[in-house]
Every structure is written in C-alpha cells, then in structure tokens.
C-alpha positions as CSV (number, residue, x, y, z in Angstrom):
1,X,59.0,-6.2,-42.6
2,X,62.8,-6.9,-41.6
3,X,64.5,-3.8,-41.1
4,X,68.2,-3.6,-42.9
5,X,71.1,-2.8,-40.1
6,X,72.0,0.9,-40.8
7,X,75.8,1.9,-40.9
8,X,75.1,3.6,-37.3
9,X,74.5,0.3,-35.8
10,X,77.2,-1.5,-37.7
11,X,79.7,0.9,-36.1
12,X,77.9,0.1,-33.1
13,X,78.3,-3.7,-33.6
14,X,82.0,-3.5,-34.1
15,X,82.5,-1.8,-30.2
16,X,80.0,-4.3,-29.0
17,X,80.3,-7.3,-27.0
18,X,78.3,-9.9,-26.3
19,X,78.4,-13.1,-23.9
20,X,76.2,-16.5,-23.4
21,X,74.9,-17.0,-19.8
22,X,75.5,-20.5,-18.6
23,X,74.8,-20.3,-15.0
24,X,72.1,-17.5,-13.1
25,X,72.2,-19.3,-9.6
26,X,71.1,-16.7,-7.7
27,X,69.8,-14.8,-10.5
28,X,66.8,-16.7,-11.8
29,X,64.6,-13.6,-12.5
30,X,67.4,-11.5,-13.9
31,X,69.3,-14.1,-16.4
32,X,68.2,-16.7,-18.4
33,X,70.4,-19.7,-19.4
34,X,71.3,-19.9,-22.8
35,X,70.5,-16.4,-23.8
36,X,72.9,-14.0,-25.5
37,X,73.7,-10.4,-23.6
38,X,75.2,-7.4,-24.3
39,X,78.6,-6.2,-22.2
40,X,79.1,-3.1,-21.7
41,X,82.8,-2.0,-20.5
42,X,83.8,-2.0,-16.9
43,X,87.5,-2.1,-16.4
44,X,86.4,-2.1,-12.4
45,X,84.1,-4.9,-12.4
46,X,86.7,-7.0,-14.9
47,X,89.5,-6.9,-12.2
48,X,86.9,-8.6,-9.5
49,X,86.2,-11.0,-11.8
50,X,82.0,-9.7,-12.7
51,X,81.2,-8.4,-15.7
52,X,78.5,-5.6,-16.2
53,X,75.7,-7.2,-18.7
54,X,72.1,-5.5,-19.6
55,X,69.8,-7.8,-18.0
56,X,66.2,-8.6,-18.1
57,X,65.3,-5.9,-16.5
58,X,67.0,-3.6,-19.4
59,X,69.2,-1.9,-17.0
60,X,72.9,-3.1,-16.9
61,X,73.9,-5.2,-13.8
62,X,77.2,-7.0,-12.6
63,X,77.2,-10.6,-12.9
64,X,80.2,-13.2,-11.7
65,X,82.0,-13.1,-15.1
66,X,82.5,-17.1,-15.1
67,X,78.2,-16.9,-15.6
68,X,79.2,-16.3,-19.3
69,X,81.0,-17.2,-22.3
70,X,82.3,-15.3,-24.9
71,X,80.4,-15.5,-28.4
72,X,81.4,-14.2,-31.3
73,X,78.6,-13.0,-33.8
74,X,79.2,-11.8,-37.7
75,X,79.1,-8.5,-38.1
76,X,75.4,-8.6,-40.0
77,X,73.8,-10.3,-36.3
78,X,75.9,-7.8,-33.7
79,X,74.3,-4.6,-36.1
80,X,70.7,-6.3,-35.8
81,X,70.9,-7.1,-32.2
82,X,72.7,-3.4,-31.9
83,X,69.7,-1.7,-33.6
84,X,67.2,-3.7,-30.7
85,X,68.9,-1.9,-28.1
C-alpha cells in the first residue's frame, strides 16, 4: 500500500533539491545516467564548480556540477522521494 507524503516530508520537499545525472565518466559505479539525485548544500563545493549529491552508495559525494541538470519536481513527487530518504 502507497504511503501518503506526511507534512514532515513536504517541509522537507520544499528545502530539497534535486538534479538529473547526464554524464558519470569516471563514475560508472557511483552514478547512473538518467537518474534523479538529491543535493544537499555546499556553498564550498558550488564555487569549484562540483556539487555534493547522495550517490549510490547512500553517502553524499562531490560530483563535477556540469554531470547534472536541474529538475524541478511538484511538490507531491519531492515529499515522496523525501520520505525514501
């Protein structure tokens, strides 16, 4: 049975970000083309140009930012992929 996104996670949804990997040379066991991931904030990382994603593994990683593109997701998909976290 679906599980409803709870107002927790919909709070959570509105401070999330989340990107669409379109290159992983270099990275072939740690991202997967096509496949949406969760930023987390890293004001560092941002002015080298990476960005700091939560990766296959689970743990969160920097990546060359220009591996990703910006999505934006409703608010209803952000909660649900917020509560899988």
């Amino acid at each position: 049975m679906a599980t409803k996104p709870t107002a927790t996670a919909s709070r959570k949804a509105l401070k999330s970000r989340f990107v669409i990997c379109v290159k992983n040379e270099g990275y072939l066991a740690s991202l997967e083309k096509r496949k949406i991931y969760q930023v987390l904030p890293d004001a560092k990382a941002s002015a080298h140009k990476l960005i700091r994603v939560i990766d296959e593994s689970g743990a969160d990683y920097l990546y060359p930012a220009d591996f990703f593109v910006s999505v934006r997701l409703s608010q209803r998909i952000a909660a649900t992929l917020a509560l899988a976290a």
